[in-house]
C-alpha atoms as a printed R data frame, in Angstrom:
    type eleno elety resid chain resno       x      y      z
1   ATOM     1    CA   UNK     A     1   0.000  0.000  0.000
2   ATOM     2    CA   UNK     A     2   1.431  3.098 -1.137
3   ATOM     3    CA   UNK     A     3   2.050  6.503  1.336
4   ATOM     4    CA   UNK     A     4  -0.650  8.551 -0.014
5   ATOM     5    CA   UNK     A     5  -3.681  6.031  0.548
6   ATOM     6    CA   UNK     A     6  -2.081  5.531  3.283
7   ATOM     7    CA   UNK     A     7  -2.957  9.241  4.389
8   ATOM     8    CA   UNK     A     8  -6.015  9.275  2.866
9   ATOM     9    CA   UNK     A     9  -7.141  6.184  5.567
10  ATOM    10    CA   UNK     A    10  -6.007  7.762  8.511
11  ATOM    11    CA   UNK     A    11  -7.365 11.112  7.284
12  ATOM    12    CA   UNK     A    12 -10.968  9.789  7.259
13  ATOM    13    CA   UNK     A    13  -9.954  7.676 10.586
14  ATOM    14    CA   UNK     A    14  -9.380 11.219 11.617
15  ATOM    15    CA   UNK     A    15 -12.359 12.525 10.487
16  ATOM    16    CA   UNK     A    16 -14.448  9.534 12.333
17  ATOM    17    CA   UNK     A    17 -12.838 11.035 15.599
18  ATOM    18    CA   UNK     A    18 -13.968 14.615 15.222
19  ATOM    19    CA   UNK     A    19 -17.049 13.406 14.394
20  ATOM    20    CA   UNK     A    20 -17.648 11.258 17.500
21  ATOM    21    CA   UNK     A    21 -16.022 13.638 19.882
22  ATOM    22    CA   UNK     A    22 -12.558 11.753 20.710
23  ATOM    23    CA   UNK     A    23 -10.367 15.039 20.405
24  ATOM    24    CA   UNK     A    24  -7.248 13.666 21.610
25  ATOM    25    CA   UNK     A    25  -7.422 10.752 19.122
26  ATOM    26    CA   UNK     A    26  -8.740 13.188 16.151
27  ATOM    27    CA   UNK     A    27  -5.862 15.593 17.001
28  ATOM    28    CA   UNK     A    28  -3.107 12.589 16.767
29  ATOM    29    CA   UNK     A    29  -4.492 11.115 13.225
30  ATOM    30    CA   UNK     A    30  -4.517 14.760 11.631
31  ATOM    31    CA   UNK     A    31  -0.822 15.226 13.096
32  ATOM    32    CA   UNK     A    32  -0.159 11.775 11.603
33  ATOM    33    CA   UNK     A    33  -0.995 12.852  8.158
34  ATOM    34    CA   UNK     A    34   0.699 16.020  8.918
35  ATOM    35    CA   UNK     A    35   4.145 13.977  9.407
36  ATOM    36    CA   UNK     A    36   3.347 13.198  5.793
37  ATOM    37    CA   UNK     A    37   3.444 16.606  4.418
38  ATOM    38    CA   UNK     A    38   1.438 19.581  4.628
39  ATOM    39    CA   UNK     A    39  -2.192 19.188  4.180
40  ATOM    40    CA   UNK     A    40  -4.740 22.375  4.925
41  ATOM    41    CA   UNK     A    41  -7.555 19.759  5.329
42  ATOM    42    CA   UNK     A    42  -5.366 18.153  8.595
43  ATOM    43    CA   UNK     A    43  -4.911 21.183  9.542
44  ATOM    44    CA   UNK     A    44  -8.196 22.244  9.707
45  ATOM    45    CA   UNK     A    45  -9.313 19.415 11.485
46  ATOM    46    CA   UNK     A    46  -6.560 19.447 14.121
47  ATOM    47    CA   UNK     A    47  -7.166 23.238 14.562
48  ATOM    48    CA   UNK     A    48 -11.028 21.751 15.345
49  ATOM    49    CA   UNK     A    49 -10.113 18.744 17.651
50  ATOM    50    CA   UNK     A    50  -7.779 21.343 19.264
51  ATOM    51    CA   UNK     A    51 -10.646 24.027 20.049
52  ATOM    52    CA   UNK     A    52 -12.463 21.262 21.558
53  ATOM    53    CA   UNK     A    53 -10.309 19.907 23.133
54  ATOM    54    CA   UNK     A    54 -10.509 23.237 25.065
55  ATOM    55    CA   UNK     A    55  -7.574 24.876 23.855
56  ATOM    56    CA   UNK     A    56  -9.083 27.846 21.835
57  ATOM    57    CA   UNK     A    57  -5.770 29.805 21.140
58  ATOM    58    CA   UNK     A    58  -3.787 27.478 19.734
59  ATOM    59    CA   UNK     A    59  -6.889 25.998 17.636
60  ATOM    60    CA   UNK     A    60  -6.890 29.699 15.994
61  ATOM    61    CA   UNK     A    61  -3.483 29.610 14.906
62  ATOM    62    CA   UNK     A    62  -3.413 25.995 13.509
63  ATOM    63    CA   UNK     A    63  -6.665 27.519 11.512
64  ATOM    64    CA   UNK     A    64  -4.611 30.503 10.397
65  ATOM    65    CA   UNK     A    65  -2.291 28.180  9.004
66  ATOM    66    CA   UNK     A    66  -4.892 26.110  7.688
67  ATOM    67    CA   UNK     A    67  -5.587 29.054  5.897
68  ATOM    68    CA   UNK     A    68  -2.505 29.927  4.460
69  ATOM    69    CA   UNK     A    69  -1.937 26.038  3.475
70  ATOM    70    CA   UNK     A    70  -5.337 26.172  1.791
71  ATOM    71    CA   UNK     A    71  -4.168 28.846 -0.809
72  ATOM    72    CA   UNK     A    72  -0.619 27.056 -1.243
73  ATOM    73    CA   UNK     A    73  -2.838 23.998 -2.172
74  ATOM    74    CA   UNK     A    74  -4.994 26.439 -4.918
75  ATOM    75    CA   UNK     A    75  -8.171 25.595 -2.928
76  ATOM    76    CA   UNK     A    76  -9.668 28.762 -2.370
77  ATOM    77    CA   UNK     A    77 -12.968 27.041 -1.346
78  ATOM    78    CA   UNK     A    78 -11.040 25.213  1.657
79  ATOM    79    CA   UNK     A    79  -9.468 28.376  2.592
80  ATOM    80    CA   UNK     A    80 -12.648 30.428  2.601
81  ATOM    81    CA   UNK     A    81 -14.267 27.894  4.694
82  ATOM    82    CA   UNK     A    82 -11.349 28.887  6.991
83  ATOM    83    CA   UNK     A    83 -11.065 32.479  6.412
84  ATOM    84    CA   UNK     A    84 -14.823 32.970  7.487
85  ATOM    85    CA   UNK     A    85 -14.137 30.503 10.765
86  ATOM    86    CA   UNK     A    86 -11.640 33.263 11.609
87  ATOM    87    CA   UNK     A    87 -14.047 35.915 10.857
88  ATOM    88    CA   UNK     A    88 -16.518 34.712 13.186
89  ATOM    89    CA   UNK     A    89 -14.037 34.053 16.010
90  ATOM    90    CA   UNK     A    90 -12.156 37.173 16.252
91  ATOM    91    CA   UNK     A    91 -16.096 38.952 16.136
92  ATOM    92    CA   UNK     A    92 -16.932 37.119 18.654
93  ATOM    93    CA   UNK     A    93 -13.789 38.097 20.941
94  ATOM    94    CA   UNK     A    94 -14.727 41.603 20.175
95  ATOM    95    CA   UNK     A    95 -11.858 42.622 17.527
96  ATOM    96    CA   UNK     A    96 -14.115 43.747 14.283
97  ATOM    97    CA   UNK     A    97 -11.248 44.827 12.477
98  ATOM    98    CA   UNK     A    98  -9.369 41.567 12.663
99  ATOM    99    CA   UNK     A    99 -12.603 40.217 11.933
100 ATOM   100    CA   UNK     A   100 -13.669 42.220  9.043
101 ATOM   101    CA   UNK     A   101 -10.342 41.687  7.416
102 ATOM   102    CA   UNK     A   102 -10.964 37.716  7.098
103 ATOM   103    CA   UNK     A   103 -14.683 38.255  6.476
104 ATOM   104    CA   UNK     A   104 -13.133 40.277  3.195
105 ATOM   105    CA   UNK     A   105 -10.653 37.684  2.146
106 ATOM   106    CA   UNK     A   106 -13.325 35.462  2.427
107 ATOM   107    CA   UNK     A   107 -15.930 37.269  0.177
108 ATOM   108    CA   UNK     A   108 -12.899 37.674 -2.079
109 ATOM   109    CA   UNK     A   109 -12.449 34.073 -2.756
110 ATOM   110    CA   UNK     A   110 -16.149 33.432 -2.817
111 ATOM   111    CA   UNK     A   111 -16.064 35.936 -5.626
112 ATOM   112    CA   UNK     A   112 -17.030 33.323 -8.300
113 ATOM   113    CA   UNK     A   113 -18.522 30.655 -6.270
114 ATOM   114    CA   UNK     A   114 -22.677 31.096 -6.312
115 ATOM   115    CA   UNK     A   115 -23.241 27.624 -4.810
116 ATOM   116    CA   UNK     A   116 -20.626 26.055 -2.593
117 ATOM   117    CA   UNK     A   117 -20.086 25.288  1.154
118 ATOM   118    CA   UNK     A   118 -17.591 28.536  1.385
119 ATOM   119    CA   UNK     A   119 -20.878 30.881  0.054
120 ATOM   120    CA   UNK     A   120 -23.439 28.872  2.592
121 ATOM   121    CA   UNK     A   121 -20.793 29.659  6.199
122 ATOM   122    CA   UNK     A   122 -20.615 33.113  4.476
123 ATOM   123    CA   UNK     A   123 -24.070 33.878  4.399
124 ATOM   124    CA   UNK     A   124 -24.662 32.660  7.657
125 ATOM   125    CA   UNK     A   125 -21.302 34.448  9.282
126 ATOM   126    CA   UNK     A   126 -23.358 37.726  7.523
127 ATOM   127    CA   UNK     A   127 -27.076 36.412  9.010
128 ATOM   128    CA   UNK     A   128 -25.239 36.876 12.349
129 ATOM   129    CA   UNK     A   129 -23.778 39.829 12.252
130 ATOM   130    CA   UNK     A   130 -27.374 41.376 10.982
131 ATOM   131    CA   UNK     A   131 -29.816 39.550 13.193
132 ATOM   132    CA   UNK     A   132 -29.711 42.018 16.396
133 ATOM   133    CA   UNK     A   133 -29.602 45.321 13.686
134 ATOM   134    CA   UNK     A   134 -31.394 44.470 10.856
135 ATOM   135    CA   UNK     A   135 -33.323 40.765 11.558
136 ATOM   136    CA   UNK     A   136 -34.723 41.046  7.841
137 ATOM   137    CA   UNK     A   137 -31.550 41.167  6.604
138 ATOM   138    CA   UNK     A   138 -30.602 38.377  8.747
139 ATOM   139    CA   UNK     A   139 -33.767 36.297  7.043
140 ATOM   140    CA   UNK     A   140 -32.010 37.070  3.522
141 ATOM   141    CA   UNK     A   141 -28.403 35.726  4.661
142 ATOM   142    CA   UNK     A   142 -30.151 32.918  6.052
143 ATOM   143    CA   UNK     A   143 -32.511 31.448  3.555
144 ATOM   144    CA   UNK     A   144 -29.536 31.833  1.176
145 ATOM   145    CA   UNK     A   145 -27.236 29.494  3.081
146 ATOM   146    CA   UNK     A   146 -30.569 27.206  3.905
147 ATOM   147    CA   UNK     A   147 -31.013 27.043 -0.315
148 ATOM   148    CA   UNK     A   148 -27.391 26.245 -1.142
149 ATOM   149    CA   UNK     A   149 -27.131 23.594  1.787
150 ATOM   150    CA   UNK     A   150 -30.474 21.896  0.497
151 ATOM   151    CA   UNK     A   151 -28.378 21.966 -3.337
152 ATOM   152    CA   UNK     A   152 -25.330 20.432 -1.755
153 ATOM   153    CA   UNK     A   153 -27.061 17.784 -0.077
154 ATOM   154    CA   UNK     A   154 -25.060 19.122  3.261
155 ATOM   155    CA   UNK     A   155 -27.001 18.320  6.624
156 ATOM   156    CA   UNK     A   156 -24.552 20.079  8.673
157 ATOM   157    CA   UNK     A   157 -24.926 23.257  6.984
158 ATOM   158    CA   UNK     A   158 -28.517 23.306  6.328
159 ATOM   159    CA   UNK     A   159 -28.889 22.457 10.561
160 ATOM   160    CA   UNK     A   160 -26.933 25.446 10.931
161 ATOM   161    CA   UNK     A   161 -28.699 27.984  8.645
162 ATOM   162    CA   UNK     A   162 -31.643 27.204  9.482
163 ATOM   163    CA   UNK     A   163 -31.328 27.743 13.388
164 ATOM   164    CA   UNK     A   164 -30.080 31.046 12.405
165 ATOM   165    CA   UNK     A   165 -33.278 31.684  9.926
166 ATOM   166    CA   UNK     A   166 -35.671 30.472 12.616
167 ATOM   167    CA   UNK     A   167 -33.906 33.202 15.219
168 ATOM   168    CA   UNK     A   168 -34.365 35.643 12.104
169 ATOM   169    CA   UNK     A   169 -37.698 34.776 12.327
170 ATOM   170    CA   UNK     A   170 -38.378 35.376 16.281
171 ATOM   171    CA   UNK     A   171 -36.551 38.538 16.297
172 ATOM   172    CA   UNK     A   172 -39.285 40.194 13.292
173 ATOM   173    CA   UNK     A   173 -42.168 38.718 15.794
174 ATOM   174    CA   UNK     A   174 -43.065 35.254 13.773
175 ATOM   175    CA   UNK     A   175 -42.310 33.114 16.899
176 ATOM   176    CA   UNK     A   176 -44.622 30.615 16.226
177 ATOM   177    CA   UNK     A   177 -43.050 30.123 12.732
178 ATOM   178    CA   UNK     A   178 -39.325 30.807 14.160
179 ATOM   179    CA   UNK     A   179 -39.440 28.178 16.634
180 ATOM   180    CA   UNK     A   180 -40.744 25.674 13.982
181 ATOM   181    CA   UNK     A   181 -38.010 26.285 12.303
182 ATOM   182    CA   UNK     A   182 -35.271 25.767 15.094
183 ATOM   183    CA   UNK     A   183 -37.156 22.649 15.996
184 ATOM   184    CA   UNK     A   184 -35.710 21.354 12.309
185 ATOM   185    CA   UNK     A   185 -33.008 22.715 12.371
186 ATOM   186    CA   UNK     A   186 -32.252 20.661 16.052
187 ATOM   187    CA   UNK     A   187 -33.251 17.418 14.977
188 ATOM   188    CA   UNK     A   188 -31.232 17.875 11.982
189 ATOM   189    CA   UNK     A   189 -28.446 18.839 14.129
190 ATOM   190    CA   UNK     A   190 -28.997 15.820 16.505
191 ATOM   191    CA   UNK     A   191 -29.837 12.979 13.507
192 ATOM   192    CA   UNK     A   192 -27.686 10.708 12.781
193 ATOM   193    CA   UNK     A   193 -25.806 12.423  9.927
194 ATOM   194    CA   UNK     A   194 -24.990 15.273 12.021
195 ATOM   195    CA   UNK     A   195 -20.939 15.326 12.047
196 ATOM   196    CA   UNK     A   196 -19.977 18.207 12.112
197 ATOM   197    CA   UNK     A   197 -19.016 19.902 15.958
198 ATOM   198    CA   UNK     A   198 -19.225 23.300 14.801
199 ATOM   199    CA   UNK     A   199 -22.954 23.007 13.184
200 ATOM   200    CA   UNK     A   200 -23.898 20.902 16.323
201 ATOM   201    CA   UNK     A   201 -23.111 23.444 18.774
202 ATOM   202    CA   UNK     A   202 -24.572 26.416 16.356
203 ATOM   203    CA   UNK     A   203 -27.827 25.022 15.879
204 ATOM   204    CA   UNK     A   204 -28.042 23.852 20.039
205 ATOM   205    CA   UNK     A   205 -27.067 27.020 21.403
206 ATOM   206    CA   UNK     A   206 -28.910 29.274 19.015
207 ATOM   207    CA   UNK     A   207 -32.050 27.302 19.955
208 ATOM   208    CA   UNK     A   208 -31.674 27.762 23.484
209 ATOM   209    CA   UNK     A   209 -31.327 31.451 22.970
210 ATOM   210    CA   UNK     A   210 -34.790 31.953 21.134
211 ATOM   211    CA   UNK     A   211 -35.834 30.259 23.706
212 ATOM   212    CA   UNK     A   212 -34.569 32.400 26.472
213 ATOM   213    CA   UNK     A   213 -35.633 35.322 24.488
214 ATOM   214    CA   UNK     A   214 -39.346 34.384 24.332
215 ATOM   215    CA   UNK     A   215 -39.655 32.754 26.968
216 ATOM   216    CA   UNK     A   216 -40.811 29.389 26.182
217 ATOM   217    CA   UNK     A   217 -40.227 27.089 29.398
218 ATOM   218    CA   UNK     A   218 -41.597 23.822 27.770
219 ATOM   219    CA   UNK     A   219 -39.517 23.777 24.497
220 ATOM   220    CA   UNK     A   220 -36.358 25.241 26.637
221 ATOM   221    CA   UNK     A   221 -36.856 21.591 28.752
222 ATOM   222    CA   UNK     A   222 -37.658 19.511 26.091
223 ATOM   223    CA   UNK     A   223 -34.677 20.449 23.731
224 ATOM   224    CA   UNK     A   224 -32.156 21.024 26.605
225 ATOM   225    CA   UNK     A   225 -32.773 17.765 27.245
226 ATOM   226    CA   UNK     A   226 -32.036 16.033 23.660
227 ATOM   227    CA   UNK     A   227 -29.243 18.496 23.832
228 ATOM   228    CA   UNK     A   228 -27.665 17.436 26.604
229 ATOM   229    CA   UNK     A   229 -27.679 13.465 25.886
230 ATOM   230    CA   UNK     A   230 -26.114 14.295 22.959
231 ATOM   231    CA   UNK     A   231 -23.543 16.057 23.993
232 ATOM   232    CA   UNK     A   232 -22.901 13.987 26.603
233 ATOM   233    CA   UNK     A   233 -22.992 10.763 23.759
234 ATOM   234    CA   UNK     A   234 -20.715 12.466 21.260
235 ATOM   235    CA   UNK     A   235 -18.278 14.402 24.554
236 ATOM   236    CA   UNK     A   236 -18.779 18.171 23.569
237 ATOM   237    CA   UNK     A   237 -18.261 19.231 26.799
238 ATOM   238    CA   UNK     A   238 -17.202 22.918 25.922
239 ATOM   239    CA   UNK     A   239 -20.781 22.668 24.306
240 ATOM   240    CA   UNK     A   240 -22.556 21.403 27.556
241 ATOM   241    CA   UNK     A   241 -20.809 23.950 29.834
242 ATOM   242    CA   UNK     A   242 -22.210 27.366 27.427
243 ATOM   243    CA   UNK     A   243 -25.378 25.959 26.461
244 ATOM   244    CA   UNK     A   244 -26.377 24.928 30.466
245 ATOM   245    CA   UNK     A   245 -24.928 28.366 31.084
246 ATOM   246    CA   UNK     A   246 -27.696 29.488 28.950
247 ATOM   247    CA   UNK     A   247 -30.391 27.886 30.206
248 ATOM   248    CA   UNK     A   248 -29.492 28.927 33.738
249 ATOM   249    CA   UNK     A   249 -29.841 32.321 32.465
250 ATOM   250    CA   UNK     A   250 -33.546 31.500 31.093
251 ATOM   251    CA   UNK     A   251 -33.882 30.214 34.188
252 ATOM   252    CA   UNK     A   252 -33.168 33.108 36.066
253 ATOM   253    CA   UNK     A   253 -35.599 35.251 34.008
254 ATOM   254    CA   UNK     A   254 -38.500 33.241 34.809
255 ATOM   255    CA   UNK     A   255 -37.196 32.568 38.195
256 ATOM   256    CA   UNK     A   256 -36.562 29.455 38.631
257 ATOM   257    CA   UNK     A   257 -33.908 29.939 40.804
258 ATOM   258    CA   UNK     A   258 -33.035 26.450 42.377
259 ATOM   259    CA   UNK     A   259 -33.079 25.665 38.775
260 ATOM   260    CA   UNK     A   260 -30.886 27.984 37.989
261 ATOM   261    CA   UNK     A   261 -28.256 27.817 40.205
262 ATOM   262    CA   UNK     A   262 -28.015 23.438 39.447
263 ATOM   263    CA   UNK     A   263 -27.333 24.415 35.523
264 ATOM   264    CA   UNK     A   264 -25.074 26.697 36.905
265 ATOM   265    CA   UNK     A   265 -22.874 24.562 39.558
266 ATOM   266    CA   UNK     A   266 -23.448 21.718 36.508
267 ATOM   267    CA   UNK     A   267 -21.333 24.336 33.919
268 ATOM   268    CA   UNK     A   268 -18.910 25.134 36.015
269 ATOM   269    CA   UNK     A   269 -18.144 20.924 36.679
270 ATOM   270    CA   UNK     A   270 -18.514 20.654 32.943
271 ATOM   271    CA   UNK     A   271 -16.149 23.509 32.111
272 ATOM   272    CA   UNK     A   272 -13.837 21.970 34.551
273 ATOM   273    CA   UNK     A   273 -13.744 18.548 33.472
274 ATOM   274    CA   UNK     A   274 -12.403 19.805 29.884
275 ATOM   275    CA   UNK     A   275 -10.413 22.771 30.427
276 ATOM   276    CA   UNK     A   276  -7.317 20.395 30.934
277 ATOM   277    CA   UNK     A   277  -3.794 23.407 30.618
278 ATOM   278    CA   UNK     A   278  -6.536 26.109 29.031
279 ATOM   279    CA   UNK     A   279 -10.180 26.839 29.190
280 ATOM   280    CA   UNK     A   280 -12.545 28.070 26.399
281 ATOM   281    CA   UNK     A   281 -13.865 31.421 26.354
282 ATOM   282    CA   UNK     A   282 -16.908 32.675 25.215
């Protein structure tokens, strides 16, 4: 058997770990094929297994050279995918101009792409950044990346975009419809073919925060707890320690507060358990 399927074996034996939540094991295959040679798909998914694995900082800079591998490699879809991963990361720790900088390489490469993954995490990345400003424009991004996931045939994005079109929908007032929608978009998320971590945790935690934000006590149980057998079964343990950090704050707001403060002592243990040398951030 020759080097390269070789590689190719223990990069899908890689893959299998990501998708089942063994980080550790995930993070050795991807270095494996690393030893290899230089592959922007291993190091995307060891920058992933990494970040779960509850080291967040050095997960970033395996995906910035993910990145940079991706455009050695000519594979400007792989590197978008990456590029707008960054985006989202460095918006969420608050530095928009870092942020906006890999949003723009990432529209640049998407330049002549109308129906790809890349385009899909794009318009979603954008349905974010619009859905406290400007929630119709946050139903446009959305619906776009629901369409091209449904073309693709790709269950992990479609979960995703459509939790974030279902909290488009809550925020202009359809809650009834909205919540519909995030119900699909969980049991997508939770089926069988779900595999990817990332789309996982966007379409749990984006469901519990409709639900904090209207209020709705019954699907809040009912959903929390689907989500938290699953992330129990498949070990996303960064997941389980924001999302019950979430509920806890639903909680509070309809005070509940024996509730509350359970979900709260039960992050904490969670957070614990996985922050091994460094500890996510939100």
């Amino acid at each position: 058997m020759d080097g390269h399927a070789t590689s190719s074996q223990t990069l899908e034996r890689a893959r299998a770990a990501l998708a089942v939540g063994e980080w550790d094991r995930a993070r050795e295959l991807f270095e494996a094929v690393l030893e290899e040679g230089p592959s922007g798909v291993a190091l995307n998914g060891s920058a992933s297994a990494t970040v779960w694995s509850g080291d967040e900082e050095s997960g970033m800079q395996i995906y910035t050279r993910a990145f940079a591998q991706f455009e050695r490699e000519g594979d400007p879809a792989g590197a978008a995918n990456t590029a707008v991963m960054l985006a989202g990361h460095y918006r969420i720790a608050g530095n928009l101009s870092v942020s906006n900088g890999w949003l723009g390489r990432a529209k640049r490469l998407l330049a002549d792409c109308e129906t790809c993954a890349g385009r899909g995490w794009l318009e979603i990345e954008l349905a974010k950044r619009a859905e406290r400003k400007d929630p119709e424009e946050a139903e446009k991004h959305s619906r776009e990346a629901v369409q091209i996931a449904r073309e693709l045939g790709a269950p992990d994005l479609e979960s995703c975009a459509l939790s974030h079109l279902g909290l488009a929908r809550i925020s202009r007032g359809d809650s009834e419809g909205g919540l519909a929608i995030l119900d699909e978009a969980l049991a997508l998320a939770t089926g069988v073919d779900a595999t990817d971590p990332y789309t996982v945790g966007e379409a749990c935690c984006t469901t519990l925060i409709a639900c904090e934000r209207i209020a709705d006590p019954e699907r809040a149980r009912d959903w929390g707890r689907v989500i938290g057998e699953f992330i129990r079964r498949r070990n996303y343990m960064p997941l389980s320690a924001w999302c019950r950090a979430v509920h806890a704050g639903f909680l509070i707001a309809t005070g509940r507060w024996a509730d509350a403060e359970r979900e709260l002592l039960g992050a904490l243990d969670d957070a614990d358990r996985n922050q091994g040398s460094n500890r996510l951030t939100a």
